[in-house]
BADO-211540 format. One record per residue (C-alpha): x, y, z. Coordinates in nm, 3 decimals, always signed. Layout:
<recs>
       px       py       pz
        X        Y        Z
...
</recs>
This chain:
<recs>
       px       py       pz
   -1.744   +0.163   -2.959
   -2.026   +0.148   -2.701
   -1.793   -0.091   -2.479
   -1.557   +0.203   -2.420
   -1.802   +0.546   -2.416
   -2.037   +0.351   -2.117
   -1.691   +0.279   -1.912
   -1.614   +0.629   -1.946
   -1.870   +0.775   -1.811
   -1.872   +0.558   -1.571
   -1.503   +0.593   -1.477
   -1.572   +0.974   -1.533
   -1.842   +0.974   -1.319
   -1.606   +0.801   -1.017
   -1.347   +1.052   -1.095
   -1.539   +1.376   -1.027
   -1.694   +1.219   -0.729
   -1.330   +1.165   -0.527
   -1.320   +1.576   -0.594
   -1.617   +1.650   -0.460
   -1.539   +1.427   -0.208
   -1.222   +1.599   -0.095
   -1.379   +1.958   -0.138
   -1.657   +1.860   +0.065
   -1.477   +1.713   +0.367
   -1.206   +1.974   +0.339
   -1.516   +2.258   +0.410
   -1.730   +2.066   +0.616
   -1.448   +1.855   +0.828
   -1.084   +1.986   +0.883
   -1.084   +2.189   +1.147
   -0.706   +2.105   +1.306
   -0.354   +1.941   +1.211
   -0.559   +1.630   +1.375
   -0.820   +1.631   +1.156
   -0.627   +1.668   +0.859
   -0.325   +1.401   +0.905
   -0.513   +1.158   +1.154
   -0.858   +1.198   +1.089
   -0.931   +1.328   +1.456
   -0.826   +0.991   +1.593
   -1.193   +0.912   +1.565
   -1.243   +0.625   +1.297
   -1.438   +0.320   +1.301
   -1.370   -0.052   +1.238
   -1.494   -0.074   +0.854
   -1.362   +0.262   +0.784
   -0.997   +0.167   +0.917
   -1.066   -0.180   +0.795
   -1.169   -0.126   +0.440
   -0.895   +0.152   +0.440
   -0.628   -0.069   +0.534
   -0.728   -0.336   +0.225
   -0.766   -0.048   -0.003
   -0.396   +0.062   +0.047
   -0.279   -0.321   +0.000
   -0.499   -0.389   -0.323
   -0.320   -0.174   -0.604
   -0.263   -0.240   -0.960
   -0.059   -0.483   -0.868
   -0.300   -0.714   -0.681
   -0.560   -0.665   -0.983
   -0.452   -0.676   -1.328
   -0.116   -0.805   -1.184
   -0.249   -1.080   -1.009
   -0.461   -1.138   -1.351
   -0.186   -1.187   -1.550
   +0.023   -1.380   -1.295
   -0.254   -1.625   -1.318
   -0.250   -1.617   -1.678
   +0.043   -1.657   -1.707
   +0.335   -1.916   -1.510
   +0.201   -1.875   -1.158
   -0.202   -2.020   -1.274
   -0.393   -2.060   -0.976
   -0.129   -2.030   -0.707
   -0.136   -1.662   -0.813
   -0.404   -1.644   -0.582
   -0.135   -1.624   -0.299
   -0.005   -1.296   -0.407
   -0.275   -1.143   -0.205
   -0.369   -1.410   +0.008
   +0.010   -1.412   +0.159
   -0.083   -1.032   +0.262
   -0.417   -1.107   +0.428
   -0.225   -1.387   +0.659
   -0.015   -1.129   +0.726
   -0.247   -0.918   +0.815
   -0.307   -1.196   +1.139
   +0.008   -1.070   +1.311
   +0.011   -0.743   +1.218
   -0.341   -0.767   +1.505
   -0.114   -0.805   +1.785
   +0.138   -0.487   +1.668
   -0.216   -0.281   +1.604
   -0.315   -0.186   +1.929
   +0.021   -0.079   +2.055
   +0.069   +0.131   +1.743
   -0.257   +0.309   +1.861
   -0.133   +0.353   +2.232
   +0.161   +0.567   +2.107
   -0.056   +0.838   +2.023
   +0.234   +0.949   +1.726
   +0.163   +1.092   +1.395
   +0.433   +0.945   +1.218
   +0.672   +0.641   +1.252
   +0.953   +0.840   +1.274
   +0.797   +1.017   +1.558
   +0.797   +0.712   +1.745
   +1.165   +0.600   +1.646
   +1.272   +0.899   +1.764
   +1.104   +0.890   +2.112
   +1.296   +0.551   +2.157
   +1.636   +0.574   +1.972
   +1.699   +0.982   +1.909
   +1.681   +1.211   +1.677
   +1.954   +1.075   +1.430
   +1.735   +0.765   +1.399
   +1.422   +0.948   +1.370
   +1.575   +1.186   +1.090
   +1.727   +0.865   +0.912
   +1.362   +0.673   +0.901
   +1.237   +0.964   +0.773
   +1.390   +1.064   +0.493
   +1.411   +0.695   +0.377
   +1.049   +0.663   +0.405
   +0.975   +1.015   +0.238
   +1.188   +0.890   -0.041
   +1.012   +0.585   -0.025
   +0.699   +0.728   -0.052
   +0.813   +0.930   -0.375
   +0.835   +0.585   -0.567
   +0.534   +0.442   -0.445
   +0.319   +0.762   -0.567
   +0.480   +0.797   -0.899
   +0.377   +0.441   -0.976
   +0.046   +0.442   -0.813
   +0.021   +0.745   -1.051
   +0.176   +0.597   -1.354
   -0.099   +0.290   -1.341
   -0.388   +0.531   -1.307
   -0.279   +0.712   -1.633
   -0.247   +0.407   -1.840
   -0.580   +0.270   -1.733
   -0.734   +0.628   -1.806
   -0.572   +0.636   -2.163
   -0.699   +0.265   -2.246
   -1.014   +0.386   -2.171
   -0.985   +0.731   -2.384
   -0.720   +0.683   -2.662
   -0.552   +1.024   -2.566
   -0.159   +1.025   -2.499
   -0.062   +0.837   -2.150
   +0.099   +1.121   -2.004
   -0.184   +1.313   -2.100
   -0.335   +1.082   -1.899
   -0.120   +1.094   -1.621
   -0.185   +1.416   -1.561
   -0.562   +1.394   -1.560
   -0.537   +1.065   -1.270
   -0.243   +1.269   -1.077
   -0.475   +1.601   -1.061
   -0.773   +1.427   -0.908
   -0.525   +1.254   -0.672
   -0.429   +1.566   -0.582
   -0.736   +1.757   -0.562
   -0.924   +1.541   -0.316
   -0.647   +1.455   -0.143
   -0.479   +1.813   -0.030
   -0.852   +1.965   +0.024
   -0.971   +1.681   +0.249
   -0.677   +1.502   +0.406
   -0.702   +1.160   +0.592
   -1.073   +1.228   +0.617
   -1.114   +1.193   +0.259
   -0.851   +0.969   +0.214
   -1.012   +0.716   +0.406
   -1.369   +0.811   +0.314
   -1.281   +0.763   -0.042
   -1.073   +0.428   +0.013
   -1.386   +0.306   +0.185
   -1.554   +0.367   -0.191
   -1.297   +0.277   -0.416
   -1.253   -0.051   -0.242
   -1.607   -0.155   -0.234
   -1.599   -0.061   -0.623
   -1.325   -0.334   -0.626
   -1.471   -0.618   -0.438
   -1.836   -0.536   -0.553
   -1.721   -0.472   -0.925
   -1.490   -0.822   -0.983
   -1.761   -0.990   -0.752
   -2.025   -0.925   -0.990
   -1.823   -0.964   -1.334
   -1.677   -1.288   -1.243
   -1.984   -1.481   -1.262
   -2.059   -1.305   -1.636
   -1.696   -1.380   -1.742
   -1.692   -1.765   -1.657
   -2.080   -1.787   -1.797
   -1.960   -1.669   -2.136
   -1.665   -1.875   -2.122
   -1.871   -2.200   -2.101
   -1.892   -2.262   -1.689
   -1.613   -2.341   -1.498
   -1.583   -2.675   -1.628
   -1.510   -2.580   -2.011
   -1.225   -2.306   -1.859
   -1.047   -2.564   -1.624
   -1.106   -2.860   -1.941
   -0.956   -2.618   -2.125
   -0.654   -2.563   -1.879
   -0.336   -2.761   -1.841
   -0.337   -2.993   -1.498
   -0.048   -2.768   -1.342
   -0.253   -2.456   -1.414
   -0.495   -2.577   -1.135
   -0.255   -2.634   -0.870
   -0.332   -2.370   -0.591
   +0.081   -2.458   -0.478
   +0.233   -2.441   -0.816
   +0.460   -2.139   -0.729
   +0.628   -2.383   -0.399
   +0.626   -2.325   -0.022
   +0.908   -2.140   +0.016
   +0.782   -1.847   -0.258
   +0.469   -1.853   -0.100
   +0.579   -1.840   +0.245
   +0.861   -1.586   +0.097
   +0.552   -1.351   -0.002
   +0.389   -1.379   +0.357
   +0.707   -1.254   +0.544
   +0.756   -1.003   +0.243
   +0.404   -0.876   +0.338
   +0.478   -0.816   +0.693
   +0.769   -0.718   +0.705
   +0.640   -0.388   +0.485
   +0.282   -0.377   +0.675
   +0.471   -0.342   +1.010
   +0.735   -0.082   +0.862
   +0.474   +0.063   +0.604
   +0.400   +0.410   +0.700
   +0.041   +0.444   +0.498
   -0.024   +0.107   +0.711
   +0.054   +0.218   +1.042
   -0.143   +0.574   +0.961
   -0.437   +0.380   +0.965
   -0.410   +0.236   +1.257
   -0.383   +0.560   +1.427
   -0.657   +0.696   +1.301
   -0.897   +0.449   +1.489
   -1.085   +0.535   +1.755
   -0.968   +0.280   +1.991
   -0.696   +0.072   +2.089
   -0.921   -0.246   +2.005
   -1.072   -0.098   +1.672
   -0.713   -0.125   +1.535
   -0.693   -0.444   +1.668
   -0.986   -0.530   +1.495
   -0.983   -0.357   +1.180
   -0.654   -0.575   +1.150
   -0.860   -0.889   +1.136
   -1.152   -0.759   +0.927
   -0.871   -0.674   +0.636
   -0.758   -0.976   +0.613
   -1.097   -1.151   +0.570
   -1.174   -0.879   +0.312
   -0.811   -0.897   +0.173
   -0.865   -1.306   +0.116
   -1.193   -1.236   -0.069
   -1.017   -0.989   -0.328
   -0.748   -1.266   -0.433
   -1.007   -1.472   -0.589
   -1.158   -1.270   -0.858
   -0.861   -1.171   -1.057
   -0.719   -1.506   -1.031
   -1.052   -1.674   -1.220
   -1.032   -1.422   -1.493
   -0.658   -1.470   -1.538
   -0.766   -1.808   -1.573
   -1.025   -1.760   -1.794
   -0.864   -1.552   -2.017
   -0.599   -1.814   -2.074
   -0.850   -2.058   -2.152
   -1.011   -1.847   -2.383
   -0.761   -1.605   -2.555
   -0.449   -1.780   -2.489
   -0.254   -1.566   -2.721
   -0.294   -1.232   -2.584
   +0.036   -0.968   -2.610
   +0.238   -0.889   -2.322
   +0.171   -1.166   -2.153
   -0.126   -1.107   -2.059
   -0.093   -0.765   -1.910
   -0.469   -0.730   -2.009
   -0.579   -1.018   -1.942
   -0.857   -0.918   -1.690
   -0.995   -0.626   -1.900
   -0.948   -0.846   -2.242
   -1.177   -1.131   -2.124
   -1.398   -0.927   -1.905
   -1.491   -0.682   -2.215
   -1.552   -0.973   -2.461
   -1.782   -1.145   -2.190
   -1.971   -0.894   -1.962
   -2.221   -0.621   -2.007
   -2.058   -0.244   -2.095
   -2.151   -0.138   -1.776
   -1.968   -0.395   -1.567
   -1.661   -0.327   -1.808
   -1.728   +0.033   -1.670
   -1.736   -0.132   -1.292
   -1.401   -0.292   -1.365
   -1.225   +0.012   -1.532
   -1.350   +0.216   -1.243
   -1.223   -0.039   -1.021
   -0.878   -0.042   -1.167
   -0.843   +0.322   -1.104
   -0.932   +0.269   -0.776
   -0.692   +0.059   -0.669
   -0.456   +0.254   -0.795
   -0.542   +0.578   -0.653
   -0.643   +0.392   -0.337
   -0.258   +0.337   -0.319
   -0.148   +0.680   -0.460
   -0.366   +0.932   -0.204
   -0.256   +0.754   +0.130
   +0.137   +0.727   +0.012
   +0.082   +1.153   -0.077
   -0.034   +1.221   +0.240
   +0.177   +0.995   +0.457
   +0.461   +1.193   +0.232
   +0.378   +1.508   +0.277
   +0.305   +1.457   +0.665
   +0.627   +1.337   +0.716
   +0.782   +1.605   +0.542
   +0.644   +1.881   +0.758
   +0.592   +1.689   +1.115
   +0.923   +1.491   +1.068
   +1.175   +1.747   +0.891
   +1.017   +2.065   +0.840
   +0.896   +2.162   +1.189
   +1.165   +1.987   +1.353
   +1.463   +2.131   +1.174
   +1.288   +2.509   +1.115
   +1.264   +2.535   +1.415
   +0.917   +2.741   +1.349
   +0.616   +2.753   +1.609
   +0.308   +2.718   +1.308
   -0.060   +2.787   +1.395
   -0.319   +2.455   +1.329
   -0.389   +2.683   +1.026
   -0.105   +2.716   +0.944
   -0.013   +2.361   +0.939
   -0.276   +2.237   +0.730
   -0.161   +2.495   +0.487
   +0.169   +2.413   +0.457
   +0.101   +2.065   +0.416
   -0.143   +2.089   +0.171
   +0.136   +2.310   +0.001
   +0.371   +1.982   +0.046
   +0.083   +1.723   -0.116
   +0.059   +1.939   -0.447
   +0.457   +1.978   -0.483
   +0.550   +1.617   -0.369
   +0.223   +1.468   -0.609
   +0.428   +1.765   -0.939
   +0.733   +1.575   -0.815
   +0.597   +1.225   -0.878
   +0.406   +1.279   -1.170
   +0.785   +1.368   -1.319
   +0.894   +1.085   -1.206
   +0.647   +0.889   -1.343
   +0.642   +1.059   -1.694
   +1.048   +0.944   -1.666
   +0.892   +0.592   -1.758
   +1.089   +0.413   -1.485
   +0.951   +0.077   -1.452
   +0.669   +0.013   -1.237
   +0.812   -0.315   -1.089
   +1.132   -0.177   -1.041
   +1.038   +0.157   -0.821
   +0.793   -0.057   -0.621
   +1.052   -0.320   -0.551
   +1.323   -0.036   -0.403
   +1.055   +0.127   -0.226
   +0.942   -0.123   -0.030
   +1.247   -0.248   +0.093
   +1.420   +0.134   +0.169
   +1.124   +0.219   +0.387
   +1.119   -0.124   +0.581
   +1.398   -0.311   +0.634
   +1.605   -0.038   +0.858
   +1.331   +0.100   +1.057
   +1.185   -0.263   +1.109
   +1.308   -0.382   +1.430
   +1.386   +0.016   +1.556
   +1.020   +0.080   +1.529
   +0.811   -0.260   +1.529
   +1.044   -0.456   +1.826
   +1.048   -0.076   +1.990
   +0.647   -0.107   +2.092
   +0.741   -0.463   +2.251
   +1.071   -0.469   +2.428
   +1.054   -0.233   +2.691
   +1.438   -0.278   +2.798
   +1.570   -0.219   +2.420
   +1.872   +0.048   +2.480
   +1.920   +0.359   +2.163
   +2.233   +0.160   +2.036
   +2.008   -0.082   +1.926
   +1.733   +0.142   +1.758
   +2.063   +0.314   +1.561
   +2.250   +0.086   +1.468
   +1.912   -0.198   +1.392
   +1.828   +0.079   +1.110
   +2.149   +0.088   +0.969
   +2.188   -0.274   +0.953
   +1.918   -0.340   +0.806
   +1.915   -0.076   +0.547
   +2.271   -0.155   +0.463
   +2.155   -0.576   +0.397
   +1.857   -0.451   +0.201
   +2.117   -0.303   -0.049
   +2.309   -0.551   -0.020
   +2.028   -0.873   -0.091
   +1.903   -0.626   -0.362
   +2.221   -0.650   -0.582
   +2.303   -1.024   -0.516
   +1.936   -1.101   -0.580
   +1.885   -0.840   -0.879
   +1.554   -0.770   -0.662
   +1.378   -1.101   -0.686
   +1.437   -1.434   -0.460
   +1.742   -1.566   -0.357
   +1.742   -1.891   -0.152
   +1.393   -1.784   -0.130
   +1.433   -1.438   +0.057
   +1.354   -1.131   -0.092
   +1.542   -0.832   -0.040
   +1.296   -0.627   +0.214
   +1.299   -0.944   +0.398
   +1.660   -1.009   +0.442
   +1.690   -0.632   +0.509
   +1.463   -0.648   +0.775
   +1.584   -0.983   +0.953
   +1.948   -0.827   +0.914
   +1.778   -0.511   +1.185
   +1.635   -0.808   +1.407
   +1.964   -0.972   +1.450
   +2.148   -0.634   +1.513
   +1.924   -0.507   +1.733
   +1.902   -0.821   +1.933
   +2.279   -0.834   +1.947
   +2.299   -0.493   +2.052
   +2.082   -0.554   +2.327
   +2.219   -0.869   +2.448
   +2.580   -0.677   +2.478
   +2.444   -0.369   +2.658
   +2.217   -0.568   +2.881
   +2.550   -0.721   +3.009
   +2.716   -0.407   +3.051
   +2.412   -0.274   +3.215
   +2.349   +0.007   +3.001
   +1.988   +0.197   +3.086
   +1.659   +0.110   +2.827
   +1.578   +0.421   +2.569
   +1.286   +0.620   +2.665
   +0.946   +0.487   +2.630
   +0.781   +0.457   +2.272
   +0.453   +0.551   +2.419
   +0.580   +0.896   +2.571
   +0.475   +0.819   +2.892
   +0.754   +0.631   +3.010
   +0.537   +0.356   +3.062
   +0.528   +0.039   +2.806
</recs>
């Protein structure tokens, strides 16, 4: 039993801290709307950059990447996350002009280019998006907590979903990205230091790969066209990802987004090798786990490192889930108010005032999701719809809307319908997975890049004027 009380303290011990966290830097901190949704506009590199990895590393990219690896994919699961740190490489050029627009929101920007139909559209699919995204962040915080504690998982749902919450609505993107900055050092620091205890008490690295069939090894097993599927997947949502794009504005300079772009992906590579070798190494050694291998990394990590580095990992689990779950809340509930509320309300609020209502958003939207999640909708399933409603429409309206200067508002329109109407599409002929090698978010969002470029090439030849500038300034 002392392999489960020392992890929960430990993970007990992380959990109050995000509170006090979020109650501190809502005191000491928030003083405007700024403050609160953008952080003041005043981060630094390894706050935006440690921020941005934090959002991409979820449960996904740690026990799912584990049992990926233990399972068919071996070591070529590896590229699950190192497909989104390449992507991360392009994202550096789109980083500084998401900075220069000075916006709170995506839609914000949308609508400065293409109107306010297109702005309302790209909102309310990325709000419902977001919805999703938190009620599985969620969901994967309460099942790690009730692993941990033997109580009920919704039980534990609740718990994981009230500290989200808490330091969340008190501190805002301050705390958001303060505690991302945490959680994901806990990650990298915590799987950094157990994977040298796992592999020891599996025999070395030569006993786990002896005990390994040949294909296992292959760092390409999954093919090119999957792994190059996975890098345009991972753009495509980074570009059109509204947690993503957050970040960026909350740096302090054009070139600090810039890069904090290339500093994630350095720190994004280094996270796809530790839950890869203990996939691996649980395969070699426990080879007939259940589920296959859903607990792969805590299974071999428990049997072959001290309690309190099982505590590390646990705590590192939750983080990267809740890392996740706080910046899709807030990126929610800022939409809600700056995107819908206060446009359509047509109400003049206070900065007080502001704050209050969307902290008043962040605990209803996080009650909504926690529903949802108790529902017991697949994890997979939510994230894979998610993804692709929020990106592939407002794609090319808001990402080819920094850079083309001459784009006219057909275009932005009629981009995000496209591309939200071949997302849907892909998604049933696909069932959600590859087809040809394309996933659905990326044929949804190629689908926006041919309309819009269509659009344009017809109205350029009519001579039809550009849309307003994205920046506000009527400069680009």
């Amino acid at each position: 039993m002392e392999l489960q009380i020392v992890p929960l303290i430990i993970v007990a011990g992380y959990l109050t801290g995000m509170m006090l966290i979020g109650f501190i830097v809502g005191k000491l901190q928030i003083k405007d709307s700024s403050d609160y949704m953008l952080a003041g506009r005043r981060m630094g590199l390894f706050m935006v950059a440690f921020s941005l990895s934090a959002n991409n590393i979820g449960g996904g990219s740690t026990t799912g990447l584990a049992q990926k690896a233990y399972g068919e994919w071996g070591m070529s699961a590896i590229w699950y996350v190192l497909a989104a740190s390449i992507a991360m490489i392009p994202l550096a050029y789109f980083a500084p002009r998401i900075r220069k627009t000075m916006a709170v929101t995506i839609p914000e920007v949308v609508g400065r280019r293409f109107g306010g139909v297109s702005s309302s559209l790209t909102a309310v699919l990325s709000v419902l998006s977001l919805f999703c995204l938190t009620s599985s962040q969620i969901a994967a915080s309460g099942s790690v907590v009730a692993s941990l504690t033997g109580i009920p998982t919704n039980v534990a749902l609740l718990i994981a979903g009230a500290v989200v919450i808490i330091y969340t609505t008190f501190g805002g993107m301050i705390a958001d990205q303060v505690s991302d900055l945490i959680q994901f050092t806990i990650i990298l620091v915590g799987l950094a230091i157990a994977t040298p205890f796992v592999i020891q008490g599996c025999g070395g690295w030569a006993a786990v790969s002896a005990a390994l069939p040949p294909v296992q090894l292959s760092f390409t097993k999954i093919g090119w066209v999957t792994i190059i599927g996975y890098i345009f997947n991972y753009f495509c949502t980074f570009l059109a990802g509204p947690e993503m794009v957050s970040r960026f504005e909350t740096a302090k300079s054009e070139e600090t987004a810039k890069q904090a772009a290339w500093l994630s992906a350095v720190l994004m590579a280094a996270m796809s090798i530790f839950p890869t070798i203990l996939g691996l190494a649980a395969l070699a050694t426990m080879p007939d786990l259940e589920n296959g291998g859903a607990g792969a990394m805590m299974a071999v990590t428990s049997a072959h490192a001290p309690a309190v580095i099982v505590g590390m990992i646990s705590a590192a689990i939750i983080c990267a889930t809740m890392s996740s779950a706080d910046s899709n809340l807030l990126c929610m509930s800022t939409m809600i108010m700056n995107d819908l509320y206060l446009k359509y309300s047509g109400k003049r609020l206070g900065e007080k005032q502001i704050i209050t209502y969307t902290r008043c958003c962040n605990v209803v939207s996080a009650v909504i999701a926690m529903v949802i999640a108790m529902a017991g909708v697949p994890i997979v399933t939510m994230n894979t719809f998610a993804f692709g409603i929020r990106c592939a429409g407002p794609f090319a309206a808001y990402g080819l809307g920094l850079v083309v200067p001459k784009a006219t508002r057909n275009s932005g329109v009629l981009s995000l319908l496209g591309g939200t109407v071949g997302f849907c599409f892909w998604q049933y002929l696909s069932g959600g997975g590859f087809k040809f090698g394309i996933l659905p978010v990326v044929f949804g969002c190629a689908v926006s890049v041919v309309v819009f470029f269509a659009v344009n090439l017809i109205e350029w030849g009519r001579g039809v004027e550009p849309a307003p500038s994205a920046y506000g300034d009527g400069k680009h």
